[in-house]
NUDO-929092 format. One line per 8 residues: number of its first residue (from 1); their letters; for each residue z, y, x of C-alpha. Coordinates in steps of 0.05 Angstrom, whole numbers, plus 5000, padded with zeros to 4 digits. Example, Ala and Ser with C-alpha at 12.3 -4.5 7.8 and 13.67 -1.06 7.14 Angstrom:
BEGIN
1) as) 5156 4910 5246  5143 4979 5273
//
This chain:
BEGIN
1) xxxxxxxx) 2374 3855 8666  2410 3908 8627  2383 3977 8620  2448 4011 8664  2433 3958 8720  2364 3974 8719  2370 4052 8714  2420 4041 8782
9) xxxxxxxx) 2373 4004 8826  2321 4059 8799  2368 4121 8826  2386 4080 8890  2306 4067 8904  2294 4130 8891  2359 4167 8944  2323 4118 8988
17) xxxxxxxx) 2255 4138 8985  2275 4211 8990  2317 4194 9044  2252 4159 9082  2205 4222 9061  2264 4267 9090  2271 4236 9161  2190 4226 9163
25) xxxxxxxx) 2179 4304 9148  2230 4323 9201  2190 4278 9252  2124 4315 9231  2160 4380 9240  2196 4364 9312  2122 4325 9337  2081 4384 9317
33) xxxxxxxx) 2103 4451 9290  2042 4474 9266  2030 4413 9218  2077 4456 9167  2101 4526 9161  2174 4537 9161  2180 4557 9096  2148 4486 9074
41) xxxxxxxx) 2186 4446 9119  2255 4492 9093  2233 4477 9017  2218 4412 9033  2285 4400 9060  2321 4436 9018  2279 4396 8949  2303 4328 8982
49) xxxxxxxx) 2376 4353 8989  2379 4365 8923  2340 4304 8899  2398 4270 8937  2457 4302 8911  2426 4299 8834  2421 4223 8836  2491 4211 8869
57) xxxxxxxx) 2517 4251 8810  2473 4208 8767  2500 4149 8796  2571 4173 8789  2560 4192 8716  2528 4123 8706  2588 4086 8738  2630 4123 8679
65) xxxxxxxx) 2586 4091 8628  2572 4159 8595  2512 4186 8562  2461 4123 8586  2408 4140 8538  2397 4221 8556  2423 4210 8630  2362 4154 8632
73) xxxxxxxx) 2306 4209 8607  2336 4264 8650  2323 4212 8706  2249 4220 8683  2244 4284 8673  2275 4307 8738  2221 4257 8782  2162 4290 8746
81) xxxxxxxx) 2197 4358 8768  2212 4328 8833  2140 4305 8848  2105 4382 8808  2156 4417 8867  2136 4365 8925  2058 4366 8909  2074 4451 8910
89) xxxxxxxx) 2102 4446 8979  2053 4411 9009  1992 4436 8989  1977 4430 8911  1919 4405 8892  1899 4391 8965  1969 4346 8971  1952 4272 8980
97) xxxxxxxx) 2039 4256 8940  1998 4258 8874  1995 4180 8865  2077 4203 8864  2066 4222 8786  2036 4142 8775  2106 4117 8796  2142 4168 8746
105) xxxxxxxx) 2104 4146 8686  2109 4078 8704  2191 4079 8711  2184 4111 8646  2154 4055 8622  2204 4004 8650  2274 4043 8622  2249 4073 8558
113) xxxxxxxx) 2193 4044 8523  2123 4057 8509  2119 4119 8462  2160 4151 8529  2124 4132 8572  2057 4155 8549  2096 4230 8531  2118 4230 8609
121) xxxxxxxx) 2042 4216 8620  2027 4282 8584  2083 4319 8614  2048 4297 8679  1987 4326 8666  2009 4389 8636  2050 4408 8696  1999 4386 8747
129) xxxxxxxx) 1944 4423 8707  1990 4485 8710  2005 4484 8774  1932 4480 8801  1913 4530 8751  1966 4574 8782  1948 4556 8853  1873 4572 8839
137) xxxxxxxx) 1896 4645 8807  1932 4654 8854  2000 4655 8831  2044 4615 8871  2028 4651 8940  2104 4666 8937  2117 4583 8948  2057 4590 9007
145) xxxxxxxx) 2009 4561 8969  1938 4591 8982  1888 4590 8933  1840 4577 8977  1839 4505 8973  1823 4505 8896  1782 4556 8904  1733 4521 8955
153) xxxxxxxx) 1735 4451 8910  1694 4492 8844  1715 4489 8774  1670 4427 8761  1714 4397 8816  1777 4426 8794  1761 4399 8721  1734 4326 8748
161) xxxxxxxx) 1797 4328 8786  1842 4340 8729  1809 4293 8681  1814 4229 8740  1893 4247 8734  1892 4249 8658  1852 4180 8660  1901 4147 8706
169) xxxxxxxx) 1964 4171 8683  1947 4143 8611  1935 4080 8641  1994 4083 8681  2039 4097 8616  2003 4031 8579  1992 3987 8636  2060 4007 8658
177) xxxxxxxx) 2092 3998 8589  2057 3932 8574  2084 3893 8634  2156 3929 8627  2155 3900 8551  2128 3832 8584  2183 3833 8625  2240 3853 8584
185) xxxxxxxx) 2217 3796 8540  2217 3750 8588  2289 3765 8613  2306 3761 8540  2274 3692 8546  2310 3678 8602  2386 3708 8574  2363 3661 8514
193) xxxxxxxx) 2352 3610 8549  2407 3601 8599  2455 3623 8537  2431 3554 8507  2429 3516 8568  2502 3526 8593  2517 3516 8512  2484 3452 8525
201) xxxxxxxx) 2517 3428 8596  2582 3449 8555  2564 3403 8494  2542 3350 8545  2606 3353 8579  2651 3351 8514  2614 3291 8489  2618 3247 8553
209) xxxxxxxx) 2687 3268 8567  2708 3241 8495  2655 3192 8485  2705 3127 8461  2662 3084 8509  2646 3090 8586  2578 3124 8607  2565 3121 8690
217) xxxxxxxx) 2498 3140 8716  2477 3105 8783  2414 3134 8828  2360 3083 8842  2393 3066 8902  2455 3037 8847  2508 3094 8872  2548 3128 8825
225) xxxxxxxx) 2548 3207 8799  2563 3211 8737  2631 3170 8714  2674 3201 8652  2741 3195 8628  2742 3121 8585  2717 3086 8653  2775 3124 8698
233) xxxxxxxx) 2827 3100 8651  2789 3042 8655  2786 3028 8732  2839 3074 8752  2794 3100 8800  2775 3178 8780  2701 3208 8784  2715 3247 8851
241) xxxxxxxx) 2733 3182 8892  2681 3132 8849  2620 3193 8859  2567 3162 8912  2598 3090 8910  2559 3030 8907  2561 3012 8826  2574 2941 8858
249) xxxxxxxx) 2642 2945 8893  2676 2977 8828  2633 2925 8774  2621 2869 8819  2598 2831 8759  2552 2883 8724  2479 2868 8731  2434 2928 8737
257) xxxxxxxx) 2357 2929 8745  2295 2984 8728  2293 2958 8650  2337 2950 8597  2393 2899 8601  2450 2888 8547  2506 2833 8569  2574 2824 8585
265) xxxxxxxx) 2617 2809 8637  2692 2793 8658  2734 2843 8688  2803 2854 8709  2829 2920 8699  2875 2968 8749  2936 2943 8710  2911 2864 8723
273) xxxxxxxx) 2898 2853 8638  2834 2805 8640  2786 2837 8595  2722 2823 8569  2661 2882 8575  2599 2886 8542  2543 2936 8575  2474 2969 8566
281) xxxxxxxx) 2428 2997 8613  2369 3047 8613  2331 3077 8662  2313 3142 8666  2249 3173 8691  2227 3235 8727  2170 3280 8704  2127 3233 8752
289) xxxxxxxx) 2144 3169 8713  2178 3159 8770  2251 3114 8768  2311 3165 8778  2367 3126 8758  2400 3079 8707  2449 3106 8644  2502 3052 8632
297) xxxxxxxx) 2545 3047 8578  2615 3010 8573  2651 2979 8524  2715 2942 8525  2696 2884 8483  2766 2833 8490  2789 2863 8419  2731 2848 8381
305) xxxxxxxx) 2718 2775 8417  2796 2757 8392  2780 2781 8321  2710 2749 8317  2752 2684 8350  2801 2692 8292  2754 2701 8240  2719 2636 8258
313) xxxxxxxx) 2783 2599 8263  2796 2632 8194  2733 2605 8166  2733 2536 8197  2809 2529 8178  2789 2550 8104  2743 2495 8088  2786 2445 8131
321) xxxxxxxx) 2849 2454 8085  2808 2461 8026  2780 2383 8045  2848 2360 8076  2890 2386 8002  2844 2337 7966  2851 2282 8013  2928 2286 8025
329) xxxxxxxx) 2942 2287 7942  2898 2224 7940  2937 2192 7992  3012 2213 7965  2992 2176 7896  2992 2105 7933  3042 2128 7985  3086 2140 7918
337) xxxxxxxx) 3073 2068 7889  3087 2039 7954  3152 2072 7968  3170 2049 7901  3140 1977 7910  3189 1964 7976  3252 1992 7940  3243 1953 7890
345) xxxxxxxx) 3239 1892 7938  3296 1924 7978  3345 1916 7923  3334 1840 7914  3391 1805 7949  3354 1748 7962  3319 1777 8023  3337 1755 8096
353) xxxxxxxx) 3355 1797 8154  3290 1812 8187  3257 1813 8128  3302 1869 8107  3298 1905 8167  3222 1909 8161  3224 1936 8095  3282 1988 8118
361) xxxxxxxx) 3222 2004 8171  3166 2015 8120  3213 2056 8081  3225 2105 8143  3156 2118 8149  3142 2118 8086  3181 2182 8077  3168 2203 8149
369) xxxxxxxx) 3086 2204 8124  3109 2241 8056  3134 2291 8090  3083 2306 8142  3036 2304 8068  3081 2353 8043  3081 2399 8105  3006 2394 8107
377) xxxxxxxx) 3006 2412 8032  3046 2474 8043  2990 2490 8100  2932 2471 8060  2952 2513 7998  3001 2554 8017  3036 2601 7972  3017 2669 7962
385) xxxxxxxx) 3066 2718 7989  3118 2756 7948  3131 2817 7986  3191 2855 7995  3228 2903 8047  3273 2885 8084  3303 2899 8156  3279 2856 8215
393) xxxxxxxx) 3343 2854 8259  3384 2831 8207  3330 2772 8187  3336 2749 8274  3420 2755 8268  3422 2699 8206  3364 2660 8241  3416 2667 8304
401) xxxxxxxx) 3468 2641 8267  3425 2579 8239  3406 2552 8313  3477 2557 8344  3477 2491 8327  3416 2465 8342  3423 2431 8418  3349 2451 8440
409) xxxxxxxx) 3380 2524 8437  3447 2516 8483  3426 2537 8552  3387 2586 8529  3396 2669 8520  3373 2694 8453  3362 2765 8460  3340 2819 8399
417) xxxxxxxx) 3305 2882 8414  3291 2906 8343  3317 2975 8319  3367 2973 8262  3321 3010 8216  3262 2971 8226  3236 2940 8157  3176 2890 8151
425) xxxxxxxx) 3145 2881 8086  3119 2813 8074  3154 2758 8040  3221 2743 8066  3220 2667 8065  3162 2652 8093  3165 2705 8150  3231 2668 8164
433) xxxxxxxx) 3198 2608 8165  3145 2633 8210  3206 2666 8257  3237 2591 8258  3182 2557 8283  3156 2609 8338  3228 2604 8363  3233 2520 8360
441) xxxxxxxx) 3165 2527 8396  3189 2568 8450  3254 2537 8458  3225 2474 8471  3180 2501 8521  3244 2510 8563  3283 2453 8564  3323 2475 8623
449) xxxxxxxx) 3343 2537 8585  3325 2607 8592  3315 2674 8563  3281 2675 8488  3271 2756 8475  3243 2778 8409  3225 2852 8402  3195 2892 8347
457) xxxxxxxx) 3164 2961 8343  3111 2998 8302  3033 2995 8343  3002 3066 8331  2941 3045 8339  2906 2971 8333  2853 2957 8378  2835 2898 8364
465) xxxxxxxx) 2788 2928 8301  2840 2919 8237  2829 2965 8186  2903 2994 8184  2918 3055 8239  2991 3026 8243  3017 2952 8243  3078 2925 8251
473) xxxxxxxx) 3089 2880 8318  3140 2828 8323  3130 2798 8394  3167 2732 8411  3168 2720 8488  3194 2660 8520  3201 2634 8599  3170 2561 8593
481) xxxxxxxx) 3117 2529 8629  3063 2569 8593  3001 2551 8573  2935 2548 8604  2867 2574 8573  2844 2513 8531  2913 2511 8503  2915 2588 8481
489) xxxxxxxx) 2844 2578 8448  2865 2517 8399  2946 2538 8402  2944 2548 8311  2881 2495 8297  2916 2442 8254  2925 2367 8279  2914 2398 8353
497) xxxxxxxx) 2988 2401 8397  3015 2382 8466  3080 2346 8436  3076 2276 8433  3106 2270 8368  3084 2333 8341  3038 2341 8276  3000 2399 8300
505) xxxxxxxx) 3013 2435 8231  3071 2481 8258  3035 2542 8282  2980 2529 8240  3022 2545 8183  3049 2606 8216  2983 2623 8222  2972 2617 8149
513) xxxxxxxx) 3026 2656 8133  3016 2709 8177  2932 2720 8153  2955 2713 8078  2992 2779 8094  2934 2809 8127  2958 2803 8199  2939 2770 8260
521) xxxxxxxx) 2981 2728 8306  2957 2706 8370  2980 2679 8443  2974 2709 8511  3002 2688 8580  3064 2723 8606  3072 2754 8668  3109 2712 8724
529) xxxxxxxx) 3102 2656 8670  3123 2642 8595  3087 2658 8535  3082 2715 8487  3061 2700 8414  3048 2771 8375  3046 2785 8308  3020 2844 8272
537) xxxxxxxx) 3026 2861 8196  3000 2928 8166  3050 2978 8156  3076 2994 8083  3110 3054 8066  3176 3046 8028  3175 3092 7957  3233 3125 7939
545) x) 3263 3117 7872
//
């Protein structure tokens, strides 16, 4: 408590208390008039009066915030005046308001300190030593007060009486002074204290409110209180509406118990995107030991399972092309001498029809098998990228040109949504490549015709875990039959594809392509059916000169 606030509740205890003593010595006076002479009663009344109207001007001069160190001693001061004048009134030494000086010395004590209060302790003494001096001379008969009274007690009376004061208005001052200093460092304490503690609650609140995870606490009984920021953009639900519901009917899937659990679960969020969430939970305890509640933190996980899915495909796909190179150079070097073995044959005349017509046959697969070698070669060891820039619209338009005529493309609606000053850089042939045979892909996943869109646009953020802040996306979206799970999961393994004729190399090779650039391309399903391949390349910016 500051000193002004402290100094006001002192002047209003004391217009009070004065007040009290007022109304109480006008009841004496009306009950029995002989109790105390007129003039008493008139100085008695006239002392509180003025006790009155000095502490409302104190307490007007405080409320202008002037002088608070001398207006605080003149408070002291004027109560040791107040209680020498009262104790003269009403019968000096012989008055029983002495124990009025203790209170004094010990206010003293509570708004100064204790070198003040032990000199208002002496100022106590000296004034109520004068005063019975001068009552036992004689000298304040004027005031009505008879020296009779000190007269009849002795001097050894007189003197015991004096030091018994002296004794207990020291004490006052230290005992006084002591617990005021205990106090005022307590409430320093205290100011300290809750300083630091809302400093706390406001760190507290700043980190769970940006925290770039969700953290819910849940009673014992598994409701919810505490539910910050990541989780409503999460759920979609806010913390007002999810605060006291079951944890249950928001993470139907989330297992929670009195230890520590770590797992994941499936969850579909507000927007319907199927997503993948890891958790952790720890109880917390009371001072009793005793379970309060459970601390769970959340963690959207679906990024971080596609790029540890893609970096095991990366790995597997490594040592499988490594293997498969060797193999398909040992095969081409027979495939070679065969080839040349039945042409050889095929130019002797001699040969009859169907003899002819079988050679015709191992000469059709015979190329037919070269060139699924040499498309696996071109997966296998493919070549490393020469990168350029170059705009992306202007790439789709000549690949738009090249599949007019290609019949698997006329009923369908090719449609670019790529900004004219959009630039890739990566290596223009193979991207085109890699463009060619999304398209083909999703062009014969329609065979009744559709709409084929293809839109580009810069991601300001991947969150999948890639090391670049910005990637290019090139999205290629198509209105087929889709594809299911399983299908998604082995779409780029080579050998592995849905087409009864097809070699399964295709979108392995666009996968290929696309990691030797440092991207990732991957698969999802499209709403109201289709598919949506993505790709994503880091972002390079173009020098000038």
């Amino acid at each position: 408590m500051k000193t002004g606030r402290r100094l006001r509740l002192f002047i209003i205890a004391r217009i009070v208390v004065t007040l009290i003593f007022l109304v109480s010595t006008i009841i004496l006076k009306l009950g029995d008039s002989n109790a105390i002479s007129r003039l008493q009663f008139n100085g008695i009344v006239e002392l509180m009066l003025l006790s009155c109207i000095f502490s409302a001007v104190s307490l007007l001069v405080l409320r202008l915030n002037l002088w608070l160190g001398p207006l605080t001693s003149l408070q002291i001061i004027w109560d040791v005046l107040f209680v020498t004048l009262l104790l003269t009134l009403t019968g000096g030494i012989s008055s029983p308001y002495s124990f009025l000086y203790l209170l004094a010395i010990m206010s003293a004590g509570m708004l100064l300190n204790y070198k003040q209060a032990l000199y208002t302790a002496g100022l106590c003494i000296i004034l109520y030593g004068a005063m019975v001096d001068m009552q036992y001379y004689g000298l304040l008969k004027v005031m009505g007060l008879s020296p009779e009274a000190a007269q009849q007690l002795g001097d050894v009376a007189i003197f015991y009486t004096l030091f018994l004061h002296l004794v207990g208005f020291v004490l006052a001052a230290v005992m006084g002074s002591h617990l005021a200093e205990r106090a005022r460092l307590t409430e320093h304490a205290l100011r300290v204290t809750e300083v630091n503690y809302e400093e706390l609650k406001q760190l507290h609140s700043t980190i769970v409110e940006n925290l770039e995870s969700g953290l819910l606490t849940v009673t014992s009984e598994g409701l919810i209180r505490v539910f910050n920021p990541y989780i409503e953009k999460l759920t979609g639900i806010t913390q007002a509406k999810a605060y006291g519901r079951s944890i249950g009917s928001v993470f139907p899937l989330l297992k929670i118990g009195e230890n520590y659990i770590q797992g994941e679960f499936c969850y579909r969020s507000h927007e319907g995107e199927p997503l993948i969430i890891g958790y952790t939970t720890v109880p917390f305890r009371n001072l009793q030991g005793e379970l309060s509640g459970l601390i769970v933190t959340l963690k959207d996980m679906t990024g971080f399972k596609q790029m540890e899915l893609a970096l095991k495909r990366s790995d597997r796909l490594a040592a499988l092309g490594e293997l498969s190179a060797r193999m398909a150079h040992e095969i081409r070097n027979p495939l070679a001498a065969i080839s040349g073995s039945v042409q050889l044959l095929s130019e002797n005349g001699c040969l009859r029809d169907h003899e002819s017509r079988l050679l015709s046959i191992v000469m059709r697969e015979s190329e037919r098998l070269n060139g699924l070698i040499s498309d696996f070669l071109l997966y296998a060891r493919p070549t490393p990228p020469r990168s350029v820039f170059f705009r992306i619209r202007k790439m789709l338009l000549e690949i738009q040109t090249l599949l007019v005529a290609d019949s698997r493309f006329e009923n369908i609606r090719f449609v670019i949504n790529v900004p004219e000053e959009l630039q890739a850089f990566a290596d223009a042939g193979q991207l085109q490549q890699v463009l060619l045979n999304l398209l083909l892909n999703a062009a014969e996943s329609m065979p009744a015709g559709g709409e084929l869109t293809v839109t580009a646009g810069i991601n300001p953020v991947y969150e999948t875990g890639a090391t670049s802040s910005e990637m290019l996306r090139i999205q290629v979206a198509d209105l087929g039959t889709g594809m299911d799970e399983d299908t998604i999961r082995h779409l780029f393994e080579p050998f592995w594809s849905t087409k009864p004729s097809g070699s399964g190399l295709g979108l392995a090779t666009v996968y290929r392509i696309v990691e030797g650039h440092g991207g990732i391309v991957f698969a999802e399903q499209r709403e109201g059916g289709g598919t949506v391949v993505t790709i994503l390349l880091p972002v390079m910016e173009e020098l000038d000169g």
